[in-house]
C-alpha positions as a Markdown table, in Angstrom:
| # | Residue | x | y | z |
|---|---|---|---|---|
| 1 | Unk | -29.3 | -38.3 | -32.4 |
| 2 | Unk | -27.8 | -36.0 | -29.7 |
| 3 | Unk | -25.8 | -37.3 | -27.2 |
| 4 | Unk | -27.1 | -35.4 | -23.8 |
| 5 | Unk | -24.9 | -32.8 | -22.6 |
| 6 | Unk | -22.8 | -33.6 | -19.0 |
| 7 | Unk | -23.7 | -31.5 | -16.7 |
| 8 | Unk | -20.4 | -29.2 | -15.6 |
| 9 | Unk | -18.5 | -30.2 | -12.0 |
| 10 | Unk | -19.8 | -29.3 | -8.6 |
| 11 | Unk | -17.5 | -26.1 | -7.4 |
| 12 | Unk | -16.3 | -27.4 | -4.1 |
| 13 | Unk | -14.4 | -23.9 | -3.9 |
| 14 | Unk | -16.3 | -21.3 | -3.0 |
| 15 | Unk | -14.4 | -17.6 | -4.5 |
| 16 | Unk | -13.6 | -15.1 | -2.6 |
| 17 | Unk | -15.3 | -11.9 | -2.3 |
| 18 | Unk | -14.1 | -9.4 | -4.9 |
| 19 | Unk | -11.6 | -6.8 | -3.8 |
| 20 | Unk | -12.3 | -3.6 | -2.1 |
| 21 | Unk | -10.3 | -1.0 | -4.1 |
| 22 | Unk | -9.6 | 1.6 | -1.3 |
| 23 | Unk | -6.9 | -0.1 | 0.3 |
| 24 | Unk | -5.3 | -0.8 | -2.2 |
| 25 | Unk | -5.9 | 2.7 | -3.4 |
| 26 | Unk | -4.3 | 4.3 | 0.3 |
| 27 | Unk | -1.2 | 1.7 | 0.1 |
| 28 | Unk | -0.3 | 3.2 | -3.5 |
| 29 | Unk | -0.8 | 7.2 | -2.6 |
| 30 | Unk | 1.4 | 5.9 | 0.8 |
| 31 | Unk | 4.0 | 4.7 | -1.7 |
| 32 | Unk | 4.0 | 7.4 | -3.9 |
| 33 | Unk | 4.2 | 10.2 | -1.4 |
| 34 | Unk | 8.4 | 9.8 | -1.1 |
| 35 | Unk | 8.5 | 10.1 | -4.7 |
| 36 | Unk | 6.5 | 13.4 | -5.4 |
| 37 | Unk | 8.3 | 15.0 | -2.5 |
| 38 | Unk | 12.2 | 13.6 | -3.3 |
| 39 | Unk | 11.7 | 14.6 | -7.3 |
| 40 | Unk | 10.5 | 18.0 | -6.4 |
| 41 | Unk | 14.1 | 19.2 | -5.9 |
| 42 | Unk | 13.3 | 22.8 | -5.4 |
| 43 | Unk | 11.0 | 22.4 | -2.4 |
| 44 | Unk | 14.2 | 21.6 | -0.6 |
| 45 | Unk | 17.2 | 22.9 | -2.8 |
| 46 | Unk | 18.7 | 25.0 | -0.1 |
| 47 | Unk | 20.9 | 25.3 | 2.7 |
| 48 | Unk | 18.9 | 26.6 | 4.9 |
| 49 | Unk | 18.0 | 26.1 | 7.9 |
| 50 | Unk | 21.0 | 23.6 | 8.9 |
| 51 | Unk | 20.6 | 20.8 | 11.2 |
| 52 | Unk | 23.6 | 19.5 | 13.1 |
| 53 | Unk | 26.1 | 21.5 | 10.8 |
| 54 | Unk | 23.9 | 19.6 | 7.6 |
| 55 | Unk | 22.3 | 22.0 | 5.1 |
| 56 | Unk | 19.2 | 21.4 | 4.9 |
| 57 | Unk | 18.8 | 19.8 | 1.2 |
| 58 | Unk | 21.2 | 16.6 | 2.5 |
| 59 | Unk | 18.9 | 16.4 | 5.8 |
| 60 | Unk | 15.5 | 16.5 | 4.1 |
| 61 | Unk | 16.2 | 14.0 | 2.2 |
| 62 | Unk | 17.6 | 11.9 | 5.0 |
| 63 | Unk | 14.9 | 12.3 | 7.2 |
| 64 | Unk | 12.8 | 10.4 | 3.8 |
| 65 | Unk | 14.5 | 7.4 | 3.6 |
| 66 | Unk | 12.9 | 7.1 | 7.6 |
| 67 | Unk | 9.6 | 8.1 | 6.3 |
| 68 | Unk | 9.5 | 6.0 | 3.6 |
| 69 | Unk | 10.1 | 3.3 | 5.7 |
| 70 | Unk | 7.2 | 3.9 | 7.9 |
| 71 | Unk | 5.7 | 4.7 | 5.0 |
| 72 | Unk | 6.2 | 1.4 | 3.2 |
| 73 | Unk | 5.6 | -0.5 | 6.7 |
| 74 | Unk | 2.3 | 1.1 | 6.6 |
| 75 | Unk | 1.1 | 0.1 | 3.3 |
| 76 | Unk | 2.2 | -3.0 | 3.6 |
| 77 | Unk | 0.1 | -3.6 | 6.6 |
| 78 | Unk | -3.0 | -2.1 | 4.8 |
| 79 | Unk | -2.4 | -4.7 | 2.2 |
| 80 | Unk | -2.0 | -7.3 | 4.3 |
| 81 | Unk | -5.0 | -7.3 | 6.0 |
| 82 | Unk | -7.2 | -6.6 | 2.8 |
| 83 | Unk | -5.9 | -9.9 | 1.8 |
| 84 | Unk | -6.3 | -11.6 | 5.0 |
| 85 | Unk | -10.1 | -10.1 | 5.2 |
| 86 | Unk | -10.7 | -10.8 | 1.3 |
| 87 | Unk | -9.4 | -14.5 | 1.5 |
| 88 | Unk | -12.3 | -15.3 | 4.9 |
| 89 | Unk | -14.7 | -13.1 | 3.8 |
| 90 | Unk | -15.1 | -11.2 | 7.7 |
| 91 | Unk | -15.7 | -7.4 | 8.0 |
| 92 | Unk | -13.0 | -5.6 | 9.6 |
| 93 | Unk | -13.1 | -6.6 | 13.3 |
| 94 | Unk | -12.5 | -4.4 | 16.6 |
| 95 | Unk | -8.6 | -4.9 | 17.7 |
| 96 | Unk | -7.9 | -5.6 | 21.2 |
């Protein structure tokens, strides 16, 4: 004789919606943009035009580590609030 089989636990979690790829997707082409433009050296591998007395390969790629800052900021914002909007399950709401 079988034994019946128990019937599995109640889920009192409910799981979140799945996530939404093009966030994700703009945070990692916002991270990758300092890359691509610091390897390609000879975009930039000249002295001209100078800045301040700089040439301008030492100021290009100072004016980057600013940008990829903003850059980083900015994805990780994006993020951020993909999570937050994943984990309630809301649409993106109108900021005030």
């Amino acid at each position: 004789m079988d034994a019946p089989v128990p019937a599995p636990p109640a889920a009192t979690e409910v799981a979140p919606p799945p996530r939404q790829p093009l966030p994700y997707a703009v945070a990692g082409v916002l991270l990758a943009l300092p890359f691509v433009a610091l390897l390609w050296v000879s975009s930039y591998a000249r002295v001209q035009p100078r800045w301040l007395g700089f040439p301008f390969f030492y100021w290009y790629q100072l004016v980057w580590v600013f940008v990829a800052s903003a850059l980083t900021w900015t994805a990780y914002v994006i993020v951020r609030r993909a999570e937050r909007r994943r984990r309630t399950g809301s649409a993106p709401a109108a900021r005030r």
